[in-house]
N, C-alpha and C positions, 0 to 999 in steps of 0.2 A: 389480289388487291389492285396491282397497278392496272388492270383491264377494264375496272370503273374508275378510276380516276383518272379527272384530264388536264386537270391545273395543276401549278406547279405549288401554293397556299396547300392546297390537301394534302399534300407528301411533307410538308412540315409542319401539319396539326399537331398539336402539344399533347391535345389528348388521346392522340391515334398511338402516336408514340410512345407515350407513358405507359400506352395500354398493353401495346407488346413489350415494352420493358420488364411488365408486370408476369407476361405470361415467360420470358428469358429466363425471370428470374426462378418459377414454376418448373419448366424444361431442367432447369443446371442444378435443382437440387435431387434430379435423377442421375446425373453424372455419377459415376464411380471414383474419376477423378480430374481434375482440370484439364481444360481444353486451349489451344492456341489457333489461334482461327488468323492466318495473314490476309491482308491485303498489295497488292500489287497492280497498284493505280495510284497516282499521286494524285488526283481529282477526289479517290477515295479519301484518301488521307487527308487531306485539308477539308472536306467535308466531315471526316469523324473529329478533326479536331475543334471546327469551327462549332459542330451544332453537342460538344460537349459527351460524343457519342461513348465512349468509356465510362464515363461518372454513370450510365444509367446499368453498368452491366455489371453481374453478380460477380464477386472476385474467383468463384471458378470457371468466368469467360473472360478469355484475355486476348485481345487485337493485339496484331504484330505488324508494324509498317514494312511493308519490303522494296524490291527494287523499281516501284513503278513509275518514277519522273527519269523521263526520257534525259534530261542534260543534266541529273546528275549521277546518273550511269558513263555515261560519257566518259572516256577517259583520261586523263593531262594530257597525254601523249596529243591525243587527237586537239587538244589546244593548244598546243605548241602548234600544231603543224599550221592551223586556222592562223596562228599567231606569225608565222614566216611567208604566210601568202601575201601578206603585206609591204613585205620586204621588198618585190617591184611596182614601185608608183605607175606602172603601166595596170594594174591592177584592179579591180574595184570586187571588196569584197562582201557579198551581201549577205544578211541573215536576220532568224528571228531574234527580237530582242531582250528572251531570254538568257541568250548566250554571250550578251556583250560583257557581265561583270562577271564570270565565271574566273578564275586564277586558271592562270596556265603556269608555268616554271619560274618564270621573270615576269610578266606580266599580265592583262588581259585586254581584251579586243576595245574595252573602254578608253584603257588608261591610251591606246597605242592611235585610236580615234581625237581624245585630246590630243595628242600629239603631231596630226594633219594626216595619218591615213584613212585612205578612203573608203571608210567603212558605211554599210549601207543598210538601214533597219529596213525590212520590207514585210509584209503580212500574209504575202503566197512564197510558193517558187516562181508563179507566172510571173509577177513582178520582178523579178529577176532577169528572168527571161524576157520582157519588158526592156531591162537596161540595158540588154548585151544589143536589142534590136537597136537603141536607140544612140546606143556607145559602140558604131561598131568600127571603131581605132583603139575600143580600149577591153580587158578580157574581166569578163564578169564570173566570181568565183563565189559559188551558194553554197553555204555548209550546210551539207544536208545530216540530219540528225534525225533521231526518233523513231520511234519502234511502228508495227503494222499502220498506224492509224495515220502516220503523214506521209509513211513510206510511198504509196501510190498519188498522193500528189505531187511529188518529185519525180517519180516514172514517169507521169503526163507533163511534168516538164521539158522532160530529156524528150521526148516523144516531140513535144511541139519547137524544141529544138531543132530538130533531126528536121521536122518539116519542113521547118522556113530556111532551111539549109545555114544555119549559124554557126559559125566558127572558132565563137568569142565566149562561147559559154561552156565553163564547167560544173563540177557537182563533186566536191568535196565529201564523201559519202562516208556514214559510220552508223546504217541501220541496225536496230537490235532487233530480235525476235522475242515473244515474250513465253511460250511455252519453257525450253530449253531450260532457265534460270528459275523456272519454278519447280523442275525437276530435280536441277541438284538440292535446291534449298529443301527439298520432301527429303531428301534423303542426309541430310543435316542430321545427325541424334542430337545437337545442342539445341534445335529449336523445338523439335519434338511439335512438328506442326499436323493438327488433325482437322483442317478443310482451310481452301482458299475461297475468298473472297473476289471472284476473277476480274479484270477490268474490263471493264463497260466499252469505252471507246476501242479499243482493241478488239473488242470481242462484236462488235457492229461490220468488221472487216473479216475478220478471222471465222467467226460463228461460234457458239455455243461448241459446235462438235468436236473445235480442234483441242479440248482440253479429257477429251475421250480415254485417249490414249496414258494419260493422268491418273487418273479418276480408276481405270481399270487395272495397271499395271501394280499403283503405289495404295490403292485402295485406299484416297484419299478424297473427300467429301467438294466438290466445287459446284459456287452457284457464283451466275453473272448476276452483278445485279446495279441498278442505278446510283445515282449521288445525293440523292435526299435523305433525309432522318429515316424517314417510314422506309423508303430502300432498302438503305443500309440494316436497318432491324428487322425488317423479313429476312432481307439473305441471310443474317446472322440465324436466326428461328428455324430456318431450311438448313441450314449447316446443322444447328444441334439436333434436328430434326432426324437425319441421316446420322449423325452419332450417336442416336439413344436406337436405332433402330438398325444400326451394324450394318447399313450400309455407305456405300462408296457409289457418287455416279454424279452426271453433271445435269442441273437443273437451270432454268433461266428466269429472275424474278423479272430481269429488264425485259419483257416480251415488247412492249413497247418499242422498241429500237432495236434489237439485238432477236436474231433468228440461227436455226443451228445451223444451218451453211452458210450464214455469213453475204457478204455483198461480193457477188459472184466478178462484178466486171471490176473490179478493185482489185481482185486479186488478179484476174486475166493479166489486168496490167502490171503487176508486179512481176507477172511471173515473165514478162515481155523483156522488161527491161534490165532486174536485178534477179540475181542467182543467189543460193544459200552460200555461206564463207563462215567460218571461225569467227568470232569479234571477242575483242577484250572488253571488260565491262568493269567498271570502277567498282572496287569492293570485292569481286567477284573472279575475278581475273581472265583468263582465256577460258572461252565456252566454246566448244565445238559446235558447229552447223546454228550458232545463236545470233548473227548477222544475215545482213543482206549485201552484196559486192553489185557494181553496174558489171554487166556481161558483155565477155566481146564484142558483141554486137553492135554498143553503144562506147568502146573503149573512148572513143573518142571523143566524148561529154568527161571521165573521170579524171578529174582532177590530180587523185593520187598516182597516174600512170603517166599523164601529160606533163607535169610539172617536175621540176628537178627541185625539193625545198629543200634548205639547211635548214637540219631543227635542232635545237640544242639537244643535249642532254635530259632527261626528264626530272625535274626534284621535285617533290611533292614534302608538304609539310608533314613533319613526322607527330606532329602533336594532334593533326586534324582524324577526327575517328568519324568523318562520314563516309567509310567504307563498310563499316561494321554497324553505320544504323541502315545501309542499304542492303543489307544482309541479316539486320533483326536481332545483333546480336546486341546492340545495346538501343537506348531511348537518345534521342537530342541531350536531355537532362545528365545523361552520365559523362557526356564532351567536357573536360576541362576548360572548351574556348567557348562553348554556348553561353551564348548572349552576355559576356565576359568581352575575350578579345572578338569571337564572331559573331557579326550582329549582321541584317540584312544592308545597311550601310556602311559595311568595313565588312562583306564574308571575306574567311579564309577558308570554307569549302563551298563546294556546288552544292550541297543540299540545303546552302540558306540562300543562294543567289535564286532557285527557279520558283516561279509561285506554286509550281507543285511539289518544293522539296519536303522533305518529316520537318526538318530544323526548321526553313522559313514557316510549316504549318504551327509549329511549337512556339516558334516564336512569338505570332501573331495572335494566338488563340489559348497557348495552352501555359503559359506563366502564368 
């Protein structure tokens, strides 16, 4: 489908859609028995809530939101620490401005920005790296956040760092990988998931192939596939596709954008600058080899090695349950604070502050 189509109107045809709804609902009534299909893209996710994408599917196809928004995975800890880099007015701390209402322990990068620290919305890391050129009596500190797909434009940061021989900039680093967290959640018996949904943006860097090892081992169904209506219900058709037919392997709807080696010089530079590591991931907890660390090479861009921070104690709210919708184990709707006391102008978790959290998608679209 997507190989004739070139505009972005045809992947939200009403009738193209209906039509595969028509034919989902055909496929599911071969099922033996219900199926959970995750997604693991919060681009995903706000597109199946925005264009209604559930209400077209047969109740024995059930989408599962998983951990795909980069900041809120993210874990308090790592906003505490963003939150103490503050702490010297010699400082200036830049970032995207997703991350500024996010809750840390005591506060967030907002409320502490009211408050006269120098905090700095920017839209690269180049612009960062930008500040530190232009500030250079004061130390420019980038939170670098986010899994494959921004991880290598903050490698080409540090790089053009290293270049112009700068001394004032660091890189506050808390890469996720996205394989790894789709392997423990395969092996979850509560979600009982039979095909992903893989992300798009991630998988333009990563490729189609690196979800192989997936697909083969847990003999679990994965297609990448776009953000539009018509997207999203192929890939969906291609999953069931590979479930009525007892296979396991990995397909790619996005051909458009996304190829199975991936974007070769993106990763060169990944692999240049940052090394694999452990990362803790909100909801999730410590995942082995599911980060990315800057490597000695570069120690002297990382923030967490250059820096001595006091970071409190970590407290996280005990009532906020977007740990467990970033884990699929519940909906936004089963949160006691959803859109109650958490609302996108008062959250008490990350998955209502980012535009690609389940809660902010729920919010917006799906009450």
């Amino acid at each position: 489908m997507s190989a004739g189509m070139n505009f972005q109107d045809e992947f939200r045809d009403r009738a193209l859609v209906q039509n595969m709804a028509s034919n989902i609902r055909c496929m599911a009534e071969r099922l033996s028995a219900p199926v959970n299909f995750m997604e693991v893209c919060g681009t995903h996710t706000m597109s199946i809530y925005q264009y209604g994408i559930r209400s077209l599917l047969p109740e024995k196809v059930k989408l599962v939101s998983g951990p795909g928004c980069p900041v809120c995975v993210t874990p308090i800890g790592y906003i505490d620490e963003a939150l103490a880099c503050t702490a010297d007015p010699r400082n200036i701390v830049a970032t995207f401005g997703d991350m500024l209402r996010v809750p840390g322990s005591c506060s967030s990068l907002m409320e502490l920005r009211a408050g006269g620290a120098d905090i700095r919305i920017v839209y690269s890391p180049l612009d960062a790296v930008a500040l530190a050129k232009n500030n250079p009596e004061r130390r420019v500190i980038f939170l670098g956040i986010g899994f494959e797909t921004t991880a290598p434009t903050i490698a080409a940061s540090i790089l053009e760092a290293a270049r112009a021989g700068l001394k004032n900039y660091l890189v506050l680093a808390a890469h996720k990988t996205m394989p790894v967290p789709m392997e423990i959640l395969t092996c979850d018996p509560q979600l009982q998931l039979k095909g992903y949904l893989c992300p798009a943006h991630v998988s333009t860097v990563i490729g189609g192939g690196a979800y192989k090892p997936l697909a083969d081992k847990y003999k679990i169904p994965c297609v990448v596939t776009g953000f539009e209506p018509a997207d999203v219900m192929q890939g969906i058709e291609m999953l069931l596709s590979q479930v009525l037919r007892e296979e396991s392997r990995v397909e790619i709807q996005y051909s458009r954008a996304v190829t199975w080696d991936g974007n070769k010089k993106a990763q060169e530079i990944l692999a240049r600058v940052f090394e694999p590591c452990d990362a803790v991931w909100r909801g999730l907890g410590l995942l082995p080899g599911s980060g990315l660390k800057i490597s000695e090479e570069f120690a002297v861009f990382d923030a967490g090695k250059v820096l001595s921070l006091d970071v409190p104690e970590t407290m996280e709210n005990p009532a906020c349950r977007c740990g467990d919708v970033l884990k699929g184990k519940l909906t936004p709707f089963d949160c006691p604070l959803f859109s109650t006391v958490c609302t996108p102008e008062a959250p008490v978790g990350a998955c209502m502050v980012s535009s690609e959290g389940t809660c902010a998608a729920a919010y917006k679209y799906g009450r």
